[in-house]
C-alpha positions in Angstrom: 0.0 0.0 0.0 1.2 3.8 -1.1 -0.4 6.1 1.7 -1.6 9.2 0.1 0.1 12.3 2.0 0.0 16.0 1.8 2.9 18.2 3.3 2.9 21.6 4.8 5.2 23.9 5.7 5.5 27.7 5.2 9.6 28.0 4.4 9.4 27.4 -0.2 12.7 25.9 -0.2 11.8 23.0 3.0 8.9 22.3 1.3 10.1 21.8 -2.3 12.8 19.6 -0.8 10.6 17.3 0.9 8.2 17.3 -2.0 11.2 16.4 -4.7 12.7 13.8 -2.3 9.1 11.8 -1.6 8.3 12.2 -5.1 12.0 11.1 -6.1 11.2 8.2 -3.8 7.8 7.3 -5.2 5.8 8.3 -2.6 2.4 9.6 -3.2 2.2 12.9 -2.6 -1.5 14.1 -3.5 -1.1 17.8 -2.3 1.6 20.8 -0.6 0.1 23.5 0.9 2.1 26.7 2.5 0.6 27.6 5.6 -1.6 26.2 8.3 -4.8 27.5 6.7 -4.3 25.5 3.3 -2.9 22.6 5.0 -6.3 21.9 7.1 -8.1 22.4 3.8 -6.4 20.0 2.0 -6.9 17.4 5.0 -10.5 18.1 5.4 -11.2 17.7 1.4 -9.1 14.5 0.7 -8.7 12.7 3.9 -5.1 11.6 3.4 -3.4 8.9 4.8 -0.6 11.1 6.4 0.0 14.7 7.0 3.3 16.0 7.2 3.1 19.2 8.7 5.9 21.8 10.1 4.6 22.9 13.3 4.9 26.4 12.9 3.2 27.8 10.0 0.9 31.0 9.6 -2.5 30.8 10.3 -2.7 27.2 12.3 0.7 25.6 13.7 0.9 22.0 13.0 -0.4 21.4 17.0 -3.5 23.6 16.3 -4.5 21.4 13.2 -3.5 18.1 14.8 -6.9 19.5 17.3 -8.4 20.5 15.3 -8.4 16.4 13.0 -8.8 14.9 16.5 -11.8 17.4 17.2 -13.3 16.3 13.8 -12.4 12.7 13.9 -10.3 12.9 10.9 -8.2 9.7 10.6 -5.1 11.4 8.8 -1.9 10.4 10.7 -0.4 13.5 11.5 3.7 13.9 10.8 5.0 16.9 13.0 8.4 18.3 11.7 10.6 21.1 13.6 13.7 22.2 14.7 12.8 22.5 18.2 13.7 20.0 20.6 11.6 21.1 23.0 9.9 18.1 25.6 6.7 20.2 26.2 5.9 20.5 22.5 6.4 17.2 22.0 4.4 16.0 25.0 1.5 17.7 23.6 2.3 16.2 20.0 1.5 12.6 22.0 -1.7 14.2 23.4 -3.2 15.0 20.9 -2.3 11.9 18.7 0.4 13.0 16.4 1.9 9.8 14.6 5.2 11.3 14.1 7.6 13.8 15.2 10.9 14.5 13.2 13.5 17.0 13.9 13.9 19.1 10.8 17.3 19.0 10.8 17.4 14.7 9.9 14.1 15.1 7.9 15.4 13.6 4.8 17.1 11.2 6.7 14.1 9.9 8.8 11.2 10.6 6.4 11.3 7.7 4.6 11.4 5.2 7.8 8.7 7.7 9.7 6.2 7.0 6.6 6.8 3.4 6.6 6.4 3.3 10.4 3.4 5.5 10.4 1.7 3.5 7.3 1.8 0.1 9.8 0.4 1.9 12.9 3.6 2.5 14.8 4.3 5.7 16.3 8.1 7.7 14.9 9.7 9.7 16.9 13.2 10.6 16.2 15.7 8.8 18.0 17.8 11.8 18.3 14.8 13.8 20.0 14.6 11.1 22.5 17.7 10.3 23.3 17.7 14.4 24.0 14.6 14.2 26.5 16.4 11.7 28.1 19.8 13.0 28.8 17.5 16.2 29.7 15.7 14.5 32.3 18.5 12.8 33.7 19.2 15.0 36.5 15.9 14.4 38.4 15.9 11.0 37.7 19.4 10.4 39.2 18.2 12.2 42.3 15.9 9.2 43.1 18.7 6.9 44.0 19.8 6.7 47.7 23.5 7.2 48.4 23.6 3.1 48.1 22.6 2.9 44.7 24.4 6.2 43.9 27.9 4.7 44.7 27.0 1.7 42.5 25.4 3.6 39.9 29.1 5.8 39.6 31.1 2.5 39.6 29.0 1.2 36.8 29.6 4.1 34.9 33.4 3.2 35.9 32.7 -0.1 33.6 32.7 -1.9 36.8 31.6 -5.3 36.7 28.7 -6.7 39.6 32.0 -9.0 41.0 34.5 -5.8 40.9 31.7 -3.6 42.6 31.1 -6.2 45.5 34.3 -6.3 46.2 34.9 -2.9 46.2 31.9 -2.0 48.7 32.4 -5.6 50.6 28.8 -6.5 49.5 27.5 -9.6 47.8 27.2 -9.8 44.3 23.8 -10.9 45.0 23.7 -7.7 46.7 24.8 -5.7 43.4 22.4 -7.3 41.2 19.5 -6.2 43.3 20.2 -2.6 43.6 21.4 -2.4 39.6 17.5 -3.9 39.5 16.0 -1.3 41.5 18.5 1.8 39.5 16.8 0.5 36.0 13.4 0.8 37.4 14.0 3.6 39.1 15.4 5.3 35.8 12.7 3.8 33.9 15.7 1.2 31.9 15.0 -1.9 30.6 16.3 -5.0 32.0 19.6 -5.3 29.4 23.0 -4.9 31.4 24.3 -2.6 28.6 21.1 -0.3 29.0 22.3 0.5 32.6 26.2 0.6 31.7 25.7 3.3 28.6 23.0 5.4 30.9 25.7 5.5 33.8 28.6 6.7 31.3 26.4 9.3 29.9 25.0 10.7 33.0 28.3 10.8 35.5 28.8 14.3 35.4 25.0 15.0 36.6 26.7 13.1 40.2 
């Protein structure tokens, strides 16, 4: 299946590039429209698949139409694209439904997958935008862990092993293992060693 899509965004140049590149890459592209206006015109008369629209654009912002399609139960899958990096905006993207939020910036790079992800009814977010919220939220999240799991959390970033820590703090091993448990949970990790390891390195200097 070749989901229709229509694409927004109010800079000529952004928008010609995205609309030679999906067109370049067979996509079906059924409409462009230059500001928000145009954009929820568009939607409302052919229904599209897919919407990629920048989120701020004259008229309506990409937000204020994504509303507006959940107000109106319009199925289109709404595509956000921006150069913000900013955890509130994207917050409210999730709210109100958005399928899709790419960081302007790696638009070319992404588009291709988002579409593909958005077409099977999976949610695309780009990586780099999360791995940012992450990092950002680090500090409060690291303030969670008692002094225990503190020390442990530093020597993991140390590329301690669970042996090399026990020994270290004259604990168990056994010991080790089920404060690393409670740390992932606690920063919201899944249950793979390397998760924990690469998490600690990154977020050392926040201790």
């Amino acid at each position: 299946m070749n989901p229709t899509i229509i694409i927004a965004d109010d800079h000529p140049l952004v928008l010609k590039g995205l609309h030679d590149f999906l067109h370049e890459n067979k996509f079906n592209v059924i409409a462009s429209a230059k500001n928000g206006k145009e954009a929820l015109a568009l939607i409302k008369a052919h229904r599209p698949d897919i919407a990629i629209l920048d989120i701020k654009m004259p008229f309506f912002t990409g937000l204020e139409i994504a509303k507006k399609c959940q107000a109106s139960n319009i199925k289109t899958k709404i595509v956000l694209i921006t150069f913000e990096k900013d955890e509130n905006t994207y917050n409210e993207a999730k709210e109100l439904g958005a399928y899709g939020y790419v960081l302007k910036e790696f638009a070319l790079d992404e588009i291709e997958s988002c579409i593909t992800s958005v077409s099977n009814n999976k949610p695309y977010f780009s990586p780099e935008l999360l791995s940012y919220i992450e990092i950002n939220n680090a500090p409060d999240k690291i303030k969670t862990l008692t002094e225990a799991e503190t020390n442990i959390f530093k020597l993991i970033g140390g590329n301690k092993t669970a042996t090399e820590i026990a020994k270290e703090l004259n604990i168990s091993v056994r010991t080790v293992e089920k404060h690393k448990s409670h740390i992932r949970t606690k920063l919201a990790l899944d249950s793979k060693s390397a998760s924990l390891y690469l998490f600690a390195k990154e977020n050392l200097r926040f201790l």
